[in-house]
Phi, psi and omega in degrees: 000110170330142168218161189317126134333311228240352175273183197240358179060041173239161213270148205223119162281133178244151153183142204199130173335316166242049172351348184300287187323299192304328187300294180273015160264341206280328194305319178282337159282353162118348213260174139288099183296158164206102237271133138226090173259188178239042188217336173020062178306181181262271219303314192302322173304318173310318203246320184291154138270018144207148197222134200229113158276126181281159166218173197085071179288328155332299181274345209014195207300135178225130199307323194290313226262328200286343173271325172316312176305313192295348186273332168280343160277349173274319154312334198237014177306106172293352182214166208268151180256127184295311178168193216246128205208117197243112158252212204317169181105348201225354179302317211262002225203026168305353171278000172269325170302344161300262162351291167314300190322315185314340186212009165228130171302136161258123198260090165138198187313112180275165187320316187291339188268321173324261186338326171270357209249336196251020179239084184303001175278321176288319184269322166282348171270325172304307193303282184322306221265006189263014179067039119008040195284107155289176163295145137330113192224135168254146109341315181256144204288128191272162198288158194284182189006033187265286212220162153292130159232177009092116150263137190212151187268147168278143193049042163272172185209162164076338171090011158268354169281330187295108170221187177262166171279096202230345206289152185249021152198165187279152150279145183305148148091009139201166190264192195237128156224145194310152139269134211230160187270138192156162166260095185308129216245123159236142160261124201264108304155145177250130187236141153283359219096322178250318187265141164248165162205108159298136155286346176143168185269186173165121192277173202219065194265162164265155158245115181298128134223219181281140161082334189224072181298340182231064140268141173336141183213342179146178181181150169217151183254141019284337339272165185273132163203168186317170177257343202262320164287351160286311190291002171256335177306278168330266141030255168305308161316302187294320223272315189278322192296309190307334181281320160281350193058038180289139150230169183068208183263145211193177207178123179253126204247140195230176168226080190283143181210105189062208177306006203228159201217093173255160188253131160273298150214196187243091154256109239281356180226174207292145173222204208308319183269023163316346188259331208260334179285316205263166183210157186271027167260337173205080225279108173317294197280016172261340174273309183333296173329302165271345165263346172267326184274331185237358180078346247219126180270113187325168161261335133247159164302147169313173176214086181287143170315108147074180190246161192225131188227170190200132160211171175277156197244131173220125198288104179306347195216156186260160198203147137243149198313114189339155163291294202288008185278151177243102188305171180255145196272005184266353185268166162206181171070074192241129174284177177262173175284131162115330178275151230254126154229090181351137171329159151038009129288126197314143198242342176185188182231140180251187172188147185220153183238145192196181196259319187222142173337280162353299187297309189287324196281328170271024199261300177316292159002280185284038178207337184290313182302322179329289197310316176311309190269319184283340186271336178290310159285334175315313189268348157296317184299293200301318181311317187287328195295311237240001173056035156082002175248142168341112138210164197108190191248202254165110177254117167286127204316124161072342201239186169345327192233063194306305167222145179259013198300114175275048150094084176260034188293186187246359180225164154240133160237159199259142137280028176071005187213327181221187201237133155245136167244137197247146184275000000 
């Protein structure tokens, strides 16, 4: 994997629910990772020098299991380490970056810039008074037929928290917000704290399932959108970072309809669409790096080449992964042979580069189908062969053992409860 000339080869702890993208981003900045999700795909293994899988994705991050890792990826660290670097996962659970900060440099958003930008009462009256345009949004559950809404968890991620509102009482940890007509917009942005500079636009879509009408499904850049809907876009980002103290790399997520721009949230860390942004000419988490750590901001935005699109894959069926697949070099987030994947759990992520927005979003698409009819007939092909028995290991609904990849490193250090395996 290509890496920076200008980097200094010192090591970066991650840790994200899924670690890869960051992972093969650090690579590209130059740095060394040391990976803790809860999925420890082969290319994360791949991009890490050391990968420590966590379990129970259910329950998600918890200090006792997330300091036992960080501490065995710290041990086994080849180089001296600049600090901690945080994706998805942490939105909803901000006193463990308070904890972590205690035995680490924290590279982004400290707890306290978490916490307000994810407390919608904290974040949408800060929105009003900065002239902000949002949605309507409540705490308290709102009167039947006046408007639609939105039920939404405070400190959700990914659009699987998101439902409509049917419900004859509120549930604890959330609010309501109108639903408005429009297309999700995301902007991904560089902040010091006081400044901001975008990076670009990237549209957005969902993959519907039973119970989850807006999960995350993929997105591509450029997005098409009005000079008017930028500069509002543009705008409220800047508006927001002074107010909030945001740093590093971040995404402001909108519902664009013509010229209009409403802001839905702020999400305070580098997010999905780091694979579709980033390049080894001008390596994202090396700017993440200098604008939270140094104030100091390109003096323009990158201008990545023609457009890139990325979406999830999602297993129509519960299926295991072919013994014989041969992933395509366009995936990524790749299970191993032989493991067991739940309906409507991810099965890789695909992603495509093309000359026009339109062009990357059907390349992907058209790779979706790809992937599906080939791991499908692939897994009719083992099922006959293997007379209907199992093999590999079993991710199981919903719980813990979401992937199971025992490692294909050449070493192991034990973290006292589980295996990191190290390149």
């Amino acid at each position: 994997m290509p890496r920076s000339s200008s980097a200094d080869g010192l090591a970066l702890l991650v840790a994200a629910v899924s670690g890869r993208a960051l992972a093969q981003a650090a690579r590209r900045a130059g740095f060394v990772p040391l990976v803790a999700d809860f999925f420890a795909d082969m290319d994360t293994q791949e991009a890490a020098y050391a990968c420590c899988k966590l379990d129970d994705i259910a329950r998600g991050f918890r200090w006792a299991s997330l300091a036992r890792a960080l501490d065995a990826l710290a041990a086994a660290s080849p180089a001296p380490i600049l600090g901690f670097v945080y994706g998805s996962g942490f939105e909803d659970r901000p006193e463990l970056l308070s904890r972590i900060a205690e035995r680490w440099t924290l590279i982004g958003n400290d707890a306290a810039t978490v916490r307000r930008l994810k407390d919608p009462k904290s974040f949408f009256s800060t929105l009003d008074r900065l002239g902000i345009a949002h949605p309507a949004t409540t705490c308290v559950r709102p009167a039947r037929g006046v408007k639609d809404w939105l039920v939404k968890r405070e400190g959700g991620a990914g659009g699987s928290h998101i439902g409509i509102d049917r419900s004859a009482r509120k549930r604890g940890n959330r609010y309501y917000q109108e639903r408005v007509e429009g297309s999700p917009v995301s902007a991904l942005f560089l902040a010091d704290g006081t400044c901001a500079r975008v990076l670009g636009f990237s549209e957005q879509w969902p993959a519907p399932s039973k119970g989850r009408p807006f999960r995350y499904g993929g997105a591509v850049r450029p997005a098409r959108l009005t000079p008017s809907a930028k500069e509002a876009m543009r705008s409220a980002v800047e508006r927001a970072v002074s107010a909030f103290g945001i740093r590093g790399l971040a995404s402001a997520d909108f519902m664009v309809k013509g010229k209009t721009a409403l802001l839905l949230e702020i999400n305070p860390r580098p997010g999905a669409t780091i694979d579709i942004f980033d390049s080894a000419d001008a390596p994202l988490l090396k700017l993440h790096l200098e604008a939270a750590q140094r104030d100091k901001l390109p003096r323009q935005a990158p201008r990545p080449a023609g457009a890139a699109a990325s979406a999830i894959v999602f297993a129509r069926r519960r299926l295991a992964v072919p013994l014989t697949m041969a992933w395509p070099a366009w995936t990524a987030d790749r299970a191993k042979p032989g493991e067991i994947i739940d309906k409507e759990r991810p099965i890789c992520t695909v992603w495509a580069r093309a000359g026009t927005t339109a062009r990357a979003k059907s390349l992907v698409e058209a790779r979706t189908k790809t992937v599906l009819a080939c791991i499908e007939s692939k897994c009719r092909g083992d099922y006959r062969e293997q007379n209907g028995q199992k093999d590999g290991s079993e991710r199981r609904r919903g719980g813990p053992a979401e992937r199971q990849h025992r490692g294909r490193a050449d070493r192991q250090v034990n973290d006292g409860r589980g295996a990191v395996a190290s390149r």
